[in-house]
C-alpha angles and dihedrals in degrees: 000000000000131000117250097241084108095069093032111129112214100186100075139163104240132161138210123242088241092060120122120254094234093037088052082050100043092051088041094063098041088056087048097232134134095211144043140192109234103213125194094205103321095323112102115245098182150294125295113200111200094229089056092047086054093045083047094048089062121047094032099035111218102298091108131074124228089249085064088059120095095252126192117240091220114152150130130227116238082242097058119099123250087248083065097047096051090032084067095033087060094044088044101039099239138157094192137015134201117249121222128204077222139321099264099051094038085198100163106226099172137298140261135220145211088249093045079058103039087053094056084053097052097053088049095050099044 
């Protein structure tokens, strides 16, 4: 099985810990994703989904900032298979994952989703 650097895509929308609630939303929507890497520098710090930054919004205003929020840790490494990374995306709900060079470094290099996946698939399968 290959790993999944192939469908890695390296533009992504991130944002930093220090990242305003509102801010994270507001980019969010105008990238049209549903979830973000929250990076400390280039290390990943955790997931922000765009419904949970709303919830949070809300209840807490914008005085906070996303890396006060309670983040999942939720990621691939660029040498886990594709199978993997579905296989986490299904069990956690998620539409996107971030992708690390490896677990001990946790330098973020780009994410994959469901559809990069589902591509591979396709072409494998027509």
């Amino acid at each position: 099985m290959a790993g999944i650097e192939r469908l890695v895509e390296r533009r992504m929308v991130a944002v930093s810990k220090v990242t305003s609630v509102s801010s994270a939303i507001q980019l969010m929507k105008g990238a049209h994703v549903s979830l973000v890497p929250v990076l400390d520098g280039k290390l990943l710090f955790g997931i922000l989904e765009r419904d949970e930054a709303e919830r949070h919004l809300e209840r807490w205003g914008d005085e906070r900032n996303v890396g006060t929020m309670r983040l999942r840790r939720v990621f691939v490494e660029l040498k886990d298979t594709p199978e993997k990374a579905a296989k986490l995306m299904v069990e956690n709900k998620l539409s996107r994952l971030p992708v690390v060079n490896s677990a001990d470094e946790m330098r973020c290099v780009g994410t994959i989703s469901a559809t990069d996946i589902a591509r591979r698939h396709k072409k494998k399968l027509f």
